[in-house]
C-alpha positions as CSV (number, residue, x, y, z in Angstrom):
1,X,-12.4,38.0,-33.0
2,X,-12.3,35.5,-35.9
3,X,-10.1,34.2,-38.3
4,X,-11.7,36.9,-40.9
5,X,-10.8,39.5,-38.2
6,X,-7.2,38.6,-38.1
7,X,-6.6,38.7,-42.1
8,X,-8.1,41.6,-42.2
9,X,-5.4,43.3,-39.5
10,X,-2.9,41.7,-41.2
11,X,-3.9,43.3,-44.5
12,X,-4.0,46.5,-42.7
13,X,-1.2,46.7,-40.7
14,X,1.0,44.6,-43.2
15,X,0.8,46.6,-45.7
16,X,1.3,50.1,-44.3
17,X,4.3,48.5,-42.2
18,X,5.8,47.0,-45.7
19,X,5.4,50.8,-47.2
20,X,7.0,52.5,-44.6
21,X,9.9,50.0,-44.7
22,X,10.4,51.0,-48.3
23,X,10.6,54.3,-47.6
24,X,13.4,54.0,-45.2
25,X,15.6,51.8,-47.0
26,X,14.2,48.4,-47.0
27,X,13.4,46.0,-50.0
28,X,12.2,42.6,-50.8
29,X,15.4,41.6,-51.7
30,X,17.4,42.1,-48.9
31,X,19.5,39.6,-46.7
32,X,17.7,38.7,-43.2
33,X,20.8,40.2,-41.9
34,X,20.5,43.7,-43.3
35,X,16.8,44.2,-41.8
36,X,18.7,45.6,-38.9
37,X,19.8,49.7,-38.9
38,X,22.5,50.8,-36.7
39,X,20.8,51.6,-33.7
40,X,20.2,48.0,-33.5
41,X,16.5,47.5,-34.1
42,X,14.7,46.3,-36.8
43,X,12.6,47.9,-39.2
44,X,9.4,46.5,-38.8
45,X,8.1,42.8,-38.4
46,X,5.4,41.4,-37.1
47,X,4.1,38.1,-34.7
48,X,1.3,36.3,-36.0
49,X,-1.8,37.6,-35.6
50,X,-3.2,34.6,-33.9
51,X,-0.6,33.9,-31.7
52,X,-0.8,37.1,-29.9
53,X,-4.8,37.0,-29.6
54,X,-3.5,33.8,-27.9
55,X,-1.0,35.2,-25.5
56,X,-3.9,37.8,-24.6
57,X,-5.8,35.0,-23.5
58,X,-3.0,33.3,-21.5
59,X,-2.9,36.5,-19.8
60,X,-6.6,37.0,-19.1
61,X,-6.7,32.9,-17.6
62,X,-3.4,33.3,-15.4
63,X,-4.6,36.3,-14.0
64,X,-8.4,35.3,-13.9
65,X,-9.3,38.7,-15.4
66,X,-13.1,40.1,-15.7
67,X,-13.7,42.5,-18.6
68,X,-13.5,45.5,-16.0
69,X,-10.2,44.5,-15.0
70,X,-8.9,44.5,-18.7
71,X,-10.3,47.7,-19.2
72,X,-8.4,49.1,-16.5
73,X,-4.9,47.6,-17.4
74,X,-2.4,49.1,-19.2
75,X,-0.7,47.4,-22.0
76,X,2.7,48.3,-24.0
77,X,3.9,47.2,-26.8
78,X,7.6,48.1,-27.0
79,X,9.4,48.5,-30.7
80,X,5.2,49.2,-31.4
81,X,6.2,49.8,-35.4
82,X,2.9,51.1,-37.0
83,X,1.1,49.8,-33.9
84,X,-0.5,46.2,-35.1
85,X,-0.2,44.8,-31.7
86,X,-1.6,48.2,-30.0
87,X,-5.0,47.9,-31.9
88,X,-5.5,44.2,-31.3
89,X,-4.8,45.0,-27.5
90,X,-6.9,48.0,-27.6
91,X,-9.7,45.5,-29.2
92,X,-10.0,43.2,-26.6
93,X,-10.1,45.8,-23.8
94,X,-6.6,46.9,-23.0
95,X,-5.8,50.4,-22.5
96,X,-3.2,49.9,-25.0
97,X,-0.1,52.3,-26.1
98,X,3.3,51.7,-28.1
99,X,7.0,52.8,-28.1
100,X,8.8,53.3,-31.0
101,X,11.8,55.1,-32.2
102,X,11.3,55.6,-35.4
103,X,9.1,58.7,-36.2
104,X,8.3,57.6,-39.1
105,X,6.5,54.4,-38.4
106,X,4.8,56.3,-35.6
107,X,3.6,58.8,-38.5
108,X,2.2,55.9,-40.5
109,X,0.5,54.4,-37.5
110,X,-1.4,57.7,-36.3
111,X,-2.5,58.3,-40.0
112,X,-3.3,54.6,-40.2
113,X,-5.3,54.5,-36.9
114,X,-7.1,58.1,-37.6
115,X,-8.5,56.4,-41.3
116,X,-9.6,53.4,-39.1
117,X,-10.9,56.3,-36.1
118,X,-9.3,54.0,-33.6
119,X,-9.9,55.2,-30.0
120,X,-8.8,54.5,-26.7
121,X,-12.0,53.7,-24.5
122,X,-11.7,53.8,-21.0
123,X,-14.4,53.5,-18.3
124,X,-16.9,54.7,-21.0
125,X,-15.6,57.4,-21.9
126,X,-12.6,58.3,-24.8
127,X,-9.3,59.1,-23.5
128,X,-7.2,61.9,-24.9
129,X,-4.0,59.3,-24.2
130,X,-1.9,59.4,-27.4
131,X,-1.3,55.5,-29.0
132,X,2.3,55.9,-29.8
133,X,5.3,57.0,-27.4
134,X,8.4,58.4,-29.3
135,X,11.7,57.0,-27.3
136,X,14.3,54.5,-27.2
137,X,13.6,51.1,-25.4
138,X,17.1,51.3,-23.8
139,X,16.5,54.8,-22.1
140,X,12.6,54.9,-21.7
141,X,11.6,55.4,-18.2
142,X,8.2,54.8,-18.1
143,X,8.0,51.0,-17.9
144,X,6.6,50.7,-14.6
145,X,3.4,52.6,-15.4
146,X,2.5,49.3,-17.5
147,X,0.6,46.2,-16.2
148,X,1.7,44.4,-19.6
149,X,4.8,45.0,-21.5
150,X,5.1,43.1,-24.6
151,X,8.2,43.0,-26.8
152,X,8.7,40.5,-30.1
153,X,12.8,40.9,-30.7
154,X,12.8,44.6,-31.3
155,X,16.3,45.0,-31.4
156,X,18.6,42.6,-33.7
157,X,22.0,42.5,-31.9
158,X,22.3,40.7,-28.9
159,X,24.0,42.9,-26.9
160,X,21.4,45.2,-27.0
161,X,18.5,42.8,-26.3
162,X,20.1,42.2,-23.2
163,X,20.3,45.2,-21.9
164,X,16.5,45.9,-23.1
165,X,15.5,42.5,-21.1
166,X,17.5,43.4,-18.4
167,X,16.3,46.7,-17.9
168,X,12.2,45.4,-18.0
169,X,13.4,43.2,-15.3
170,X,14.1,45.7,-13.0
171,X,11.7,48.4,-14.4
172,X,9.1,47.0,-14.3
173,X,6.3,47.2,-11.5
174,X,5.2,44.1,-9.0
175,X,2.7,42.1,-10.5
176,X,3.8,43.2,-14.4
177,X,3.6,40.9,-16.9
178,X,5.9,40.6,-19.6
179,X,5.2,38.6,-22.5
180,X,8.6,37.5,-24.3
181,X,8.9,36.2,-27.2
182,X,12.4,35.4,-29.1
183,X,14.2,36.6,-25.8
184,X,17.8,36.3,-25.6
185,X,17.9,37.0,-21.5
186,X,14.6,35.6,-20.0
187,X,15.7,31.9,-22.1
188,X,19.4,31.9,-22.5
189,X,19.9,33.1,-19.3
190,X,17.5,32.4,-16.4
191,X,14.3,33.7,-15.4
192,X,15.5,36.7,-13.4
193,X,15.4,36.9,-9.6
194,X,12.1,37.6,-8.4
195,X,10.0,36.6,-11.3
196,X,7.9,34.2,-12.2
197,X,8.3,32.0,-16.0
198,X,4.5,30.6,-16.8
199,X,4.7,27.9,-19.5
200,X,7.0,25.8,-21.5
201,X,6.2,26.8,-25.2
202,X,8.3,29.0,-26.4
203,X,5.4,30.6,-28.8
204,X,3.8,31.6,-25.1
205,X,6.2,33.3,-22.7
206,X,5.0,34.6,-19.6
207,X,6.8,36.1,-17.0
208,X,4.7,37.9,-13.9
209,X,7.3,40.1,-11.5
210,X,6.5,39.1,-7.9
């Protein structure tokens, strides 16, 4: 995947998030502050492209994965949006899904990955596994079915954040990986008990539950 490949998803992806956002209330013009609706999360926003392929490939070296192994790993992306992150984990191998609570971002994603036929390939065959999970973060009790759980500050208020890093903590399955970034309990805090931090750069966080 080269740098033509990563403009290209962000062309995608961008603009269909950007759309969305416009029909649920958000401009251009407004303040940082007011990206955030009452439940706490965000609209939609995005890590750079680039950055995540990296992160993938922290994961892949810590973990010394082959290509069968990816394939057989399940990846979510939680606060998914129009699922960016879920077709660039799906692309390099990940059996990759998303949570999201708004319906309407998960609408645009589906469409968005039906124009593109996006698929979930498994084994060599399709799966019939939907993309996009409709829940909250803070009440979603699926986290330990995942082998990566990936979350870029989808909810604004702190308070909330917490509880969301808190609750993959203990969620989360032996040997899960979670891949923070902008986390207000894995930094500000501590690592929690029993998990591992992998790296100092705050770009690449990567925690592994023992």
């Amino acid at each position: 995947m080269d740098r033509a490949f990563f403009d290209l998803v962000d062309k995608f992806f961008t603009r269909e998030s950007e759309r969305v956002n416009q029909t649920i209330g958000e401009t251009a013009a407004e303040k940082y502050d007011h990206y955030v609706k009452s439940d706490g999360g965000y609209k939609c926003i995005h890590l750079r492209v680039a950055l995540f392929i990296q992160q993938l490939n922290d994961v892949v070296k810590h973990l010394n994965l082959t290509p069968e192994q990816i394939s057989n790993m399940k990846f979510l992306d939680v606060g998914c949006g129009v699922g960016q992150k879920i077709f660039l984990a799906n692309c390099f191998g990940f059996r990759a899904r998303g949570l999201e609570l708004r319906k309407e971002l998960i609408s645009a994603g589906q469409n968005l990955f039906s124009d593109l036929r996006v698929e979930i390939r498994h084994d060599g065959y399709y799966s019939p596994e939907p993309f996009f999970i409709h829940g909250d973060a803070l009440t979603y009790d699926g986290y330990n079915d995942f082998d990566i759980l990936y979350f870029y500050c989808p909810l604004m208020a702190e308070n909330l954040e917490i509880k969301l890093e808190e609750k993959l903590a203990k969620d989360a399955k032996p040997g899960a990986i979670v891949l923070a970034n902008l986390p207000k309990h894995f930094l500000v805090r501590k690592t929690p008990e029993g998990w591992k931090r992998y790296g100092d750069d705050f770009d690449r966080l990567i925690f592994q539950k023992l």
